[in-house]
N, CA, C and O atoms as a DFTB+ gen file, in Angstrom:
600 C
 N C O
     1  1      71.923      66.044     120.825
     2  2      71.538      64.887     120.029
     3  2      72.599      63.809     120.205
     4  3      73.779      64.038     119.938
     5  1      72.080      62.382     120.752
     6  2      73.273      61.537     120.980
     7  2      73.559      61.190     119.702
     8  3      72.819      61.424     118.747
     9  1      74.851      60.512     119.639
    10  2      75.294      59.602     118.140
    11  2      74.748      58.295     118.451
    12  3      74.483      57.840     119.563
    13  1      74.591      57.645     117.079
    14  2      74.559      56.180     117.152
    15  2      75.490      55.437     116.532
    16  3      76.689      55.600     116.306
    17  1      74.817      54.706     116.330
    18  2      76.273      53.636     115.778
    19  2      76.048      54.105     114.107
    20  3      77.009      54.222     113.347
    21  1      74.915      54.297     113.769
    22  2      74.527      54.283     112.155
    23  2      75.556      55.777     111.958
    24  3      76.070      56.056     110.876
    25  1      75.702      56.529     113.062
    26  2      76.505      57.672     112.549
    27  2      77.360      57.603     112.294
    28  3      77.725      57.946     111.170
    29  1      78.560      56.878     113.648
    30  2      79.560      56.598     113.511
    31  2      79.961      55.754     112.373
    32  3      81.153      55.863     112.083
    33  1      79.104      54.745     111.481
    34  2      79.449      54.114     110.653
    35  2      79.745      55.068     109.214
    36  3      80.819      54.882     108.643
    37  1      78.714      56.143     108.618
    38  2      78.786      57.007     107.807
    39  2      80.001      57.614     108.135
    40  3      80.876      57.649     107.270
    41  1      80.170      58.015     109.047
    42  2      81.231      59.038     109.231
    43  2      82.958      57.657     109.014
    44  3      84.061      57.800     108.486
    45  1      82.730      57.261     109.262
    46  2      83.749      56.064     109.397
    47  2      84.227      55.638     108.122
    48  3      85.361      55.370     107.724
    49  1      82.860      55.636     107.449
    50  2      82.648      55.234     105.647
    51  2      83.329      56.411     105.084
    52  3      84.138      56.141     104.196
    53  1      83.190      57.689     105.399
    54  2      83.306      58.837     104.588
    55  2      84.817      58.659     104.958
    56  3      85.507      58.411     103.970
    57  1      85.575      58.735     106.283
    58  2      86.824      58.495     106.424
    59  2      87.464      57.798     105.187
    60  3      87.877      58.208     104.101
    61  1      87.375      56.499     105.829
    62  2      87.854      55.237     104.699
    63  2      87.954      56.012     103.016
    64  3      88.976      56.060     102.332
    65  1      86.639      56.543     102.654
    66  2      86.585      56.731     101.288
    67  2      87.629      58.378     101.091
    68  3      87.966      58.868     100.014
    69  1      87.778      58.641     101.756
    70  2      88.927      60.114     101.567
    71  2      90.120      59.616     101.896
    72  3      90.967      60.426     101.521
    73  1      90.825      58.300     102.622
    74  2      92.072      57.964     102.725
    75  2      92.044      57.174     101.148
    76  3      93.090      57.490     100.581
    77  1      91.500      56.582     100.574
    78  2      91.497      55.408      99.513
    79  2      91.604      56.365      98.901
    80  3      92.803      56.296      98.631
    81  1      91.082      57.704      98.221
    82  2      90.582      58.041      96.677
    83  2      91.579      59.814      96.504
    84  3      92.199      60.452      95.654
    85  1      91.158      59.914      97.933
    86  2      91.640      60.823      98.526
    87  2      93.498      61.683      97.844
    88  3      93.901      62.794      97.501
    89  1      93.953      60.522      97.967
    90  2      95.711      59.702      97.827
    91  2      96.067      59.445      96.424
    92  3      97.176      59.392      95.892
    93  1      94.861      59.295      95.929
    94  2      95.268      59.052      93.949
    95  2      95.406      60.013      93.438
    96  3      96.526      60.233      92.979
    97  1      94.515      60.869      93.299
    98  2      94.435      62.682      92.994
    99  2      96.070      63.059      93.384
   100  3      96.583      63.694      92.462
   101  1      96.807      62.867      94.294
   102  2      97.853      63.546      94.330
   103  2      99.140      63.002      93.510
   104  3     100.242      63.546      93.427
   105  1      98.847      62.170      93.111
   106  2      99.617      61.203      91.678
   107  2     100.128      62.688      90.962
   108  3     101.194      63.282      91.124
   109  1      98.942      63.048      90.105
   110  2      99.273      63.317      88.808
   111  2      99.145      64.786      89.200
   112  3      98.421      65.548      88.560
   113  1      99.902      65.200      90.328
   114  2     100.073      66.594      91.055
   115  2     101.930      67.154      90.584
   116  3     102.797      66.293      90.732
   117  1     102.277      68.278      90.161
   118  2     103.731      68.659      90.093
   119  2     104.490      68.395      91.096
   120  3     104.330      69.095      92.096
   121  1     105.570      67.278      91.125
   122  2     106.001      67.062      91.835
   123  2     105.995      65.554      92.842
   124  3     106.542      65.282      93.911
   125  1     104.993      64.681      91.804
   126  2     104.370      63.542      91.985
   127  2     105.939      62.797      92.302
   128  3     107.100      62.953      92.680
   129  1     104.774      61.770      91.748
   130  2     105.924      60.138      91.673
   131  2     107.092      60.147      90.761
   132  3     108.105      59.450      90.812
   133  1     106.809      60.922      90.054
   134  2     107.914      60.859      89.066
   135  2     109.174      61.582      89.879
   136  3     110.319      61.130      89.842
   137  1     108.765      62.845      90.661
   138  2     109.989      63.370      91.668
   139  2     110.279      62.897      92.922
   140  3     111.239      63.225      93.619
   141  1     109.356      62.064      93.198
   142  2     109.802      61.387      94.599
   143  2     110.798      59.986      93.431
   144  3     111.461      59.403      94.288
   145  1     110.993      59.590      92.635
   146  2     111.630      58.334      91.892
   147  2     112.976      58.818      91.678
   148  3     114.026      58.192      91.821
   149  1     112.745      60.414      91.196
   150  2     113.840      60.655      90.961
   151  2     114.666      61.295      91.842
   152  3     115.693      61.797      91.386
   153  1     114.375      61.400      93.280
   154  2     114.838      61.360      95.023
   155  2     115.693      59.857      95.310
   156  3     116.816      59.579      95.729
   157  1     114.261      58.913      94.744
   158  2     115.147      57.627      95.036
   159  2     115.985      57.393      94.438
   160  3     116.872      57.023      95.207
   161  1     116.417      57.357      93.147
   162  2     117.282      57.627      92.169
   163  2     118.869      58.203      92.707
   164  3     119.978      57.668      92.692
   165  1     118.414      59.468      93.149
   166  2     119.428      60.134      93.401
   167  2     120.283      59.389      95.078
   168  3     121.439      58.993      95.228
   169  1     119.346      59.440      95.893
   170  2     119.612      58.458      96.710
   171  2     120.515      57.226      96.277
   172  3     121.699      57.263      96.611
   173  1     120.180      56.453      95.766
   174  2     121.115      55.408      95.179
   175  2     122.023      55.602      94.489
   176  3     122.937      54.777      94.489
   177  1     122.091      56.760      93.658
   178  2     123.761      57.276      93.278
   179  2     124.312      58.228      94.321
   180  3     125.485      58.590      94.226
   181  1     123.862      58.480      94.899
   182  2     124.994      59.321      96.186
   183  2     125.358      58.256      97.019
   184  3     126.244      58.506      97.837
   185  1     125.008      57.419      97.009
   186  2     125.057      56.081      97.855
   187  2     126.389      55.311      97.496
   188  3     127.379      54.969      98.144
   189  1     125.912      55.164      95.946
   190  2     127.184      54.034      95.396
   191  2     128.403      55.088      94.640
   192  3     129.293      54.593      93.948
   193  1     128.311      56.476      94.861
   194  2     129.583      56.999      94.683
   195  2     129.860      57.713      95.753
   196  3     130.526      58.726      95.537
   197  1     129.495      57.456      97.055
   198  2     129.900      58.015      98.239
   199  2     130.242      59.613      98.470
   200  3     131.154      60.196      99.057
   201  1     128.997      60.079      97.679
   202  2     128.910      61.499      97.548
   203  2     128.044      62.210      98.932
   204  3     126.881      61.989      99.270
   205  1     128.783      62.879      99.402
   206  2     128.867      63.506     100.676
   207  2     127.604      64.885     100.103
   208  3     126.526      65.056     100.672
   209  1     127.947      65.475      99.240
   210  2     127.204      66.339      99.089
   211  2     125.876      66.425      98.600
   212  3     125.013      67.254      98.889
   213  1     125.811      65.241      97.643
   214  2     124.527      64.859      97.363
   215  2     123.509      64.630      98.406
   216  3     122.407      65.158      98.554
   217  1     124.292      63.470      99.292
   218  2     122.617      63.041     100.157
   219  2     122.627      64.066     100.853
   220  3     121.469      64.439     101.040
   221  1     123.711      65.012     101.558
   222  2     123.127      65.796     102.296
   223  2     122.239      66.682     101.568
   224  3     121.464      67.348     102.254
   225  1     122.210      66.792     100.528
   226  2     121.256      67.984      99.841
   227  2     119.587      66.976      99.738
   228  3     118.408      67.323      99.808
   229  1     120.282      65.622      99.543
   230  2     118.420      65.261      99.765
   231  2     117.885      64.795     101.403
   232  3     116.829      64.186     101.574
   233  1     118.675      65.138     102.376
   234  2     118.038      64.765     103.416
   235  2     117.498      65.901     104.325
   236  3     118.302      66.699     104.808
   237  1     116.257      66.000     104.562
   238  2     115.959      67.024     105.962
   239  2     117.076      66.895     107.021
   240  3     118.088      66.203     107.124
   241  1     116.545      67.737     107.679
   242  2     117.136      67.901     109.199
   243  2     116.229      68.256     110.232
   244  3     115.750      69.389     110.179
   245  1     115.888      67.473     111.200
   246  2     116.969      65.942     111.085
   247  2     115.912      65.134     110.713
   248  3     114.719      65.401     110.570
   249  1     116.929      63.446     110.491
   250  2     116.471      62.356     109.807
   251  2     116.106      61.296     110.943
   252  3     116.470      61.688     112.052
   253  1     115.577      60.249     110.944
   254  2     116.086      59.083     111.485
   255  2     116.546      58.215     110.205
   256  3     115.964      58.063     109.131
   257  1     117.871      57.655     110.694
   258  2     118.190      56.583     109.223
   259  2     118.498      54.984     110.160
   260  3     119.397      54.676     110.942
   261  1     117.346      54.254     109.662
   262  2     117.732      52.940     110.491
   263  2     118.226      51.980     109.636
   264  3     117.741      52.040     108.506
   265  1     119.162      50.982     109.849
   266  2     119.315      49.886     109.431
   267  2     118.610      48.455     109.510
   268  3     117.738      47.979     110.238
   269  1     119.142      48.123     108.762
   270  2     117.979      46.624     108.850
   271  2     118.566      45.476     109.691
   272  3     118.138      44.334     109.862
   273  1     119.791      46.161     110.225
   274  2     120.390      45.319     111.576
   275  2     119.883      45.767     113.248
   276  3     120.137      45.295     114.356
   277  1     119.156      46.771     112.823
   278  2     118.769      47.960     113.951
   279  2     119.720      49.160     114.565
   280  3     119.665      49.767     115.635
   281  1     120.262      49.212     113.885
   282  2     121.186      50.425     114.034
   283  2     120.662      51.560     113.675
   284  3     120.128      51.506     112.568
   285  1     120.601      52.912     114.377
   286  2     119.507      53.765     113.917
   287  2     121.036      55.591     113.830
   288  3     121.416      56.195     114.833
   289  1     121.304      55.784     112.943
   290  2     121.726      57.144     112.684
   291  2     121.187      58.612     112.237
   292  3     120.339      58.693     111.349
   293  1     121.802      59.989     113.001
   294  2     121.383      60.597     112.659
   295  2     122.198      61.428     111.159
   296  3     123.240      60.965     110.696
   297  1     121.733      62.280     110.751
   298  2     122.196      62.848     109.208
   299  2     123.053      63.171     109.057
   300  3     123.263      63.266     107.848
   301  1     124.327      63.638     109.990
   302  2     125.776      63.826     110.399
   303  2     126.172      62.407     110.000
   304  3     126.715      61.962     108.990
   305  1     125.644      61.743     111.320
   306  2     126.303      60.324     111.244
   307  2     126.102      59.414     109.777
   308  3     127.073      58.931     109.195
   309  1     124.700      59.264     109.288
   310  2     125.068      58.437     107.416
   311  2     125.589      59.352     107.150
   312  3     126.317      58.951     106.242
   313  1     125.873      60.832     107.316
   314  2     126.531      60.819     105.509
   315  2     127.896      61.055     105.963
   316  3     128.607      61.300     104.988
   317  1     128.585      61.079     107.139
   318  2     130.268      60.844     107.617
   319  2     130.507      59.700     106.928
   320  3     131.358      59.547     106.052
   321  1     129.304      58.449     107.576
   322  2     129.518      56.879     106.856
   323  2     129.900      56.815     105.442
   324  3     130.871      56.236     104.954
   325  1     128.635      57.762     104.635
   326  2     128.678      57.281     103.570
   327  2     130.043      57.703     102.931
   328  3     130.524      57.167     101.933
   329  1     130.537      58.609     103.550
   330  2     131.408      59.152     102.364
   331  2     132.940      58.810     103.176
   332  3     134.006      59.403     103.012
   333  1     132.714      57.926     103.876
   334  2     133.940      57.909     104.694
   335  2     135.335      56.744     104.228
   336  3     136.383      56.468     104.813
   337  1     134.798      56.317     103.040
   338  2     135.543      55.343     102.553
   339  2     135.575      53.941     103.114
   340  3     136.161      52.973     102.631
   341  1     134.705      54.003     104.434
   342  2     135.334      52.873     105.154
   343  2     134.354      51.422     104.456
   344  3     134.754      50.339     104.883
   345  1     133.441      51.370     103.696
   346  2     132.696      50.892     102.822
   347  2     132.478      51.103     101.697
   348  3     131.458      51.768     101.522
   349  1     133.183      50.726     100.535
   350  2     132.951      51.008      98.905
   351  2     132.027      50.119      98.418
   352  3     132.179      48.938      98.104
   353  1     130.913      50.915      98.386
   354  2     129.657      50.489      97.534
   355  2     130.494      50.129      95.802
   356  3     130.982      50.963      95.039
   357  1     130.390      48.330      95.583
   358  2     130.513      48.135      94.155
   359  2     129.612      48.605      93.455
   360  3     129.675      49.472      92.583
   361  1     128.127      47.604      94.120
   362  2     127.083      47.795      93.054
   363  2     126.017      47.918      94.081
   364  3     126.167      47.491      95.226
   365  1     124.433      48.782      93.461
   366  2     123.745      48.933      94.137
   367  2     122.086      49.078      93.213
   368  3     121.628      50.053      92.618
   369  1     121.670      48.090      93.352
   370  2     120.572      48.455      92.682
   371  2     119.016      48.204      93.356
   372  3     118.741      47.168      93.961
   373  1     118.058      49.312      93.152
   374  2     116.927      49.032      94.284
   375  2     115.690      48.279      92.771
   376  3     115.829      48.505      91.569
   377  1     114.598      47.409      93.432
   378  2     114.078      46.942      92.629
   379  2     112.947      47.152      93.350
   380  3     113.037      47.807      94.388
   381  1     111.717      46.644      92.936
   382  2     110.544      47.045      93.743
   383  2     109.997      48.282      93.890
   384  3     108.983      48.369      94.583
   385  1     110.435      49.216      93.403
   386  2     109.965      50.123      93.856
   387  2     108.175      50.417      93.403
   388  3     107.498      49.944      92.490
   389  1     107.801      51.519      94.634
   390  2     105.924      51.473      94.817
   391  2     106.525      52.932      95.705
   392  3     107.474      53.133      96.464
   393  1     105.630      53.609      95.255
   394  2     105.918      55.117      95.718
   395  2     103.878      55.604      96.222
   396  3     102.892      55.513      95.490
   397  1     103.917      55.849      96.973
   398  2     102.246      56.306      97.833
   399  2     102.660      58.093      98.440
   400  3     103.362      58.382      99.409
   401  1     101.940      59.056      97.473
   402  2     101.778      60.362      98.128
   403  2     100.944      60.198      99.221
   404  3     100.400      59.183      99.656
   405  1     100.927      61.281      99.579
   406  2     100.092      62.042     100.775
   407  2     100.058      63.416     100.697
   408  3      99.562      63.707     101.786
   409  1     100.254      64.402     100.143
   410  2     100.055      65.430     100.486
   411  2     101.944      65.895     100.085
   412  3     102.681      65.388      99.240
   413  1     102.213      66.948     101.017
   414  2     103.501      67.284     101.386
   415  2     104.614      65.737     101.813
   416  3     105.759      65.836     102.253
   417  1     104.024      64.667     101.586
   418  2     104.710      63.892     102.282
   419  2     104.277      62.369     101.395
   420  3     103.181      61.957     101.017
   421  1     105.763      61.746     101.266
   422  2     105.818      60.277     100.522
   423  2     106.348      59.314     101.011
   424  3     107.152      59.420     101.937
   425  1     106.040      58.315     100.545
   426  2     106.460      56.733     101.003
   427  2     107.318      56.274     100.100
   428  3     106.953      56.621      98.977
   429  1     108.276      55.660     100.089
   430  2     108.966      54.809      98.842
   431  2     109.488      53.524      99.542
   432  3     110.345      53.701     100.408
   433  1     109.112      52.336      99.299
   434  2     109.094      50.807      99.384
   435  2     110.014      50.277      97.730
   436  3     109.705      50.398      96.545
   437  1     111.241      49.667      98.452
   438  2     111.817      48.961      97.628
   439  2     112.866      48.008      98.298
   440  3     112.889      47.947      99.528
   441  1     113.990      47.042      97.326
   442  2     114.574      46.005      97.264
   443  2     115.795      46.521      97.379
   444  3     116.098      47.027      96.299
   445  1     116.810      46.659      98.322
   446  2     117.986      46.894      98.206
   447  2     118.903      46.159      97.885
   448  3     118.958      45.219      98.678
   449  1     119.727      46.099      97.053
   450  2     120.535      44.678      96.464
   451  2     121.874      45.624      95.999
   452  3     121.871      46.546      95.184
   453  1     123.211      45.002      96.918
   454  2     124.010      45.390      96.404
   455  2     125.330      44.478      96.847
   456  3     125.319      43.318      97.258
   457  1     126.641      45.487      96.609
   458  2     127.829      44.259      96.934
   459  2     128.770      45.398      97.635
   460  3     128.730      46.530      97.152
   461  1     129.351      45.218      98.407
   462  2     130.439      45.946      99.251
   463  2     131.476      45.642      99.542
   464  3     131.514      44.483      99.955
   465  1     132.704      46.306      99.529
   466  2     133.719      45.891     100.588
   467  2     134.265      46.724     101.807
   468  3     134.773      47.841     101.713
   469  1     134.062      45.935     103.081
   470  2     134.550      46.778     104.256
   471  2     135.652      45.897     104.519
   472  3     135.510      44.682     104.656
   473  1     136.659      46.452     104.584
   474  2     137.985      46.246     105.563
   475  2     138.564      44.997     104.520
   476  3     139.014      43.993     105.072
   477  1     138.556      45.050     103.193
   478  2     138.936      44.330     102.295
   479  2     137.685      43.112     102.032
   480  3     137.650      42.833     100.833
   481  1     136.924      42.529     102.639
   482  2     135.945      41.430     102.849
   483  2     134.771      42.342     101.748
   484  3     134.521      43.544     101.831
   485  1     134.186      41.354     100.744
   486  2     133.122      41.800     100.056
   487  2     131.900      41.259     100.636
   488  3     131.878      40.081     100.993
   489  1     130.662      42.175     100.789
   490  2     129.423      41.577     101.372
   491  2     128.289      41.675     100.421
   492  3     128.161      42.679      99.721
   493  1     127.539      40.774     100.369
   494  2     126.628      41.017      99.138
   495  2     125.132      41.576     100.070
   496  3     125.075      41.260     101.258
   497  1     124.475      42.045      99.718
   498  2     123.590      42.479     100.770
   499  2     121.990      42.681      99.861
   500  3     121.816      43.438      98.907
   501  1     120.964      41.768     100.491
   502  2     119.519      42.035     100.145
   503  2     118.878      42.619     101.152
   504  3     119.035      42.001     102.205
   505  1     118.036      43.829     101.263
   506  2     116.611      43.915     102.666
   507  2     115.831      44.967     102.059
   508  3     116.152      45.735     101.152
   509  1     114.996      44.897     102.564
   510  2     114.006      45.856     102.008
   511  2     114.329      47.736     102.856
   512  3     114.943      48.096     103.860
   513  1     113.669      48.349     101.963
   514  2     113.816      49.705     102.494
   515  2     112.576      50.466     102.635
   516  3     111.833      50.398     101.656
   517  1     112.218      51.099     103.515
   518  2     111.124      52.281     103.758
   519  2     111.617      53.670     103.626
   520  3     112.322      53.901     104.608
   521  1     111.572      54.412     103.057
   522  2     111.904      55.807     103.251
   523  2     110.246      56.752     103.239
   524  3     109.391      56.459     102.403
   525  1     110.100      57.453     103.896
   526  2     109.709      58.921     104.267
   527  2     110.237      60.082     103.548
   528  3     111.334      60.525     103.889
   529  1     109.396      60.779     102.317
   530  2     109.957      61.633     102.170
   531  2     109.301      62.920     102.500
   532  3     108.103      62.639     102.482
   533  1     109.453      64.495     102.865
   534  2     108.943      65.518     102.963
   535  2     109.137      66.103     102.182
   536  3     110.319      66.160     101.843
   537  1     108.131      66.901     101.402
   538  2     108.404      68.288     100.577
   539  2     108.785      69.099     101.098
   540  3     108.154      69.491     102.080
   541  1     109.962      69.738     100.723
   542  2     110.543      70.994     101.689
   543  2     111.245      71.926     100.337
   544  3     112.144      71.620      99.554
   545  1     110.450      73.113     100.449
   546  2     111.545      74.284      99.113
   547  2     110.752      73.508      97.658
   548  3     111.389      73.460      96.606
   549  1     109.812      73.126      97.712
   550  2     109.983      72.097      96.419
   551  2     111.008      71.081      96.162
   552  3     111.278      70.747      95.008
   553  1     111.695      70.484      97.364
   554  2     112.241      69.558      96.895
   555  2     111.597      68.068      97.949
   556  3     110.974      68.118      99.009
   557  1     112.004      66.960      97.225
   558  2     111.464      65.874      97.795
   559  2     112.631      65.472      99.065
   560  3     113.215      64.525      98.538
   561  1     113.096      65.616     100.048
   562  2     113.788      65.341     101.152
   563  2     113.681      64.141     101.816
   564  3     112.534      63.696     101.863
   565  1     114.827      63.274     102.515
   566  2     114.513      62.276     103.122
   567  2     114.264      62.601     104.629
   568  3     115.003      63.378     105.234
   569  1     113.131      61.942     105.253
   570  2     112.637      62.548     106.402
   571  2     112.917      61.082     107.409
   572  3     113.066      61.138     108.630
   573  1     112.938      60.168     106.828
   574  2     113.049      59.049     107.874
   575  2     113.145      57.944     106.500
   576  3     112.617      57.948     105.388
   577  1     114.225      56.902     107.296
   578  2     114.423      55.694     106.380
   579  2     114.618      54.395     107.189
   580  3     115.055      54.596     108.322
   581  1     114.383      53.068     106.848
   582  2     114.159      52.183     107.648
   583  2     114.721      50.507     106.875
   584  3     113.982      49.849     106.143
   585  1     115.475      50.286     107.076
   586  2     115.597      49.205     106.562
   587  2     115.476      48.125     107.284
   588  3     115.831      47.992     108.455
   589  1     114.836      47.120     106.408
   590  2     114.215      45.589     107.026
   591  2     114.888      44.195     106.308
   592  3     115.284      44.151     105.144
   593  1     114.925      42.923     107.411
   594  2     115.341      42.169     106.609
   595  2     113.886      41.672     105.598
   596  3     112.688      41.887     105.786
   597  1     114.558      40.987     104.567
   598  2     113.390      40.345     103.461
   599  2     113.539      38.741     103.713
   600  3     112.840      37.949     103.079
């Protein structure tokens, strides 16, 4: 039996309507938005107290971690950075945040805004962030992160 187009359109429709509706249902699932927030959360305080042990406990292996200059590190390499003194996070606060499940796997979109000093010089810094997270053990893990300018 050939297909037609009227098939491909149903089937196309039924797609569309299981990515849209599909994705809400996993909201109010154990382990929702509220634990991917509190990933990002934690993220941003291992960040601004240059805790070595923290992010490594929220990141898979391995990561991609990009910058919003295009600099792209692996999970050795941020968290040597982070905790390496050679940048003291003053202040750091993410705004925006919008969190989208999928299944085993999350999105988190937000505002990075903070102030630094490298090599005595303070930098104030805005860009947006993408992170990827995976469920792994029951925990929410960073699987890939991406930062953009705004």
């Amino acid at each position: 039996m050939p297909l037609i187009r009227r098939d491909l359109a149903a089937a196309g429709t039924g797609l569309l309507y299981a990515a849209a509706f599909g994705t809400k249902s996993i909201a109010a699932t154990p382990g929702g938005t509220e634990a991917v927030a509190a990933a990002v959360e934690a993220y941003r305080v291992g960040l601004l107290n240059a805790d070595g042990k923290l992010l490594n406990a929220l990141c898979a292996d391995p990561i991609a971690y990009g910058h919003s200059t295009g600099r792209v590190q692996t999970r050795k390499e941020m968290i040597d950075e982070a905790g390496s003194g050679k940048s003291v996070w003053k202040t750091i606060s993410f705004s925006d945040l919008s969190i989208l499940l999928n299944g085993a796997n999350a999105m988190s979109r937000f505002v990075f805004s903070g102030v630094n000093e490298v090599n005595g010089k303070q930098n104030t810094l805005r860009f947006g962030v993408l992170i990827v997270w995976v469920r792994q053990r029951g925990k929410w893990r960073l699987l890939a992160r991406q930062g953009y300018k705004i």
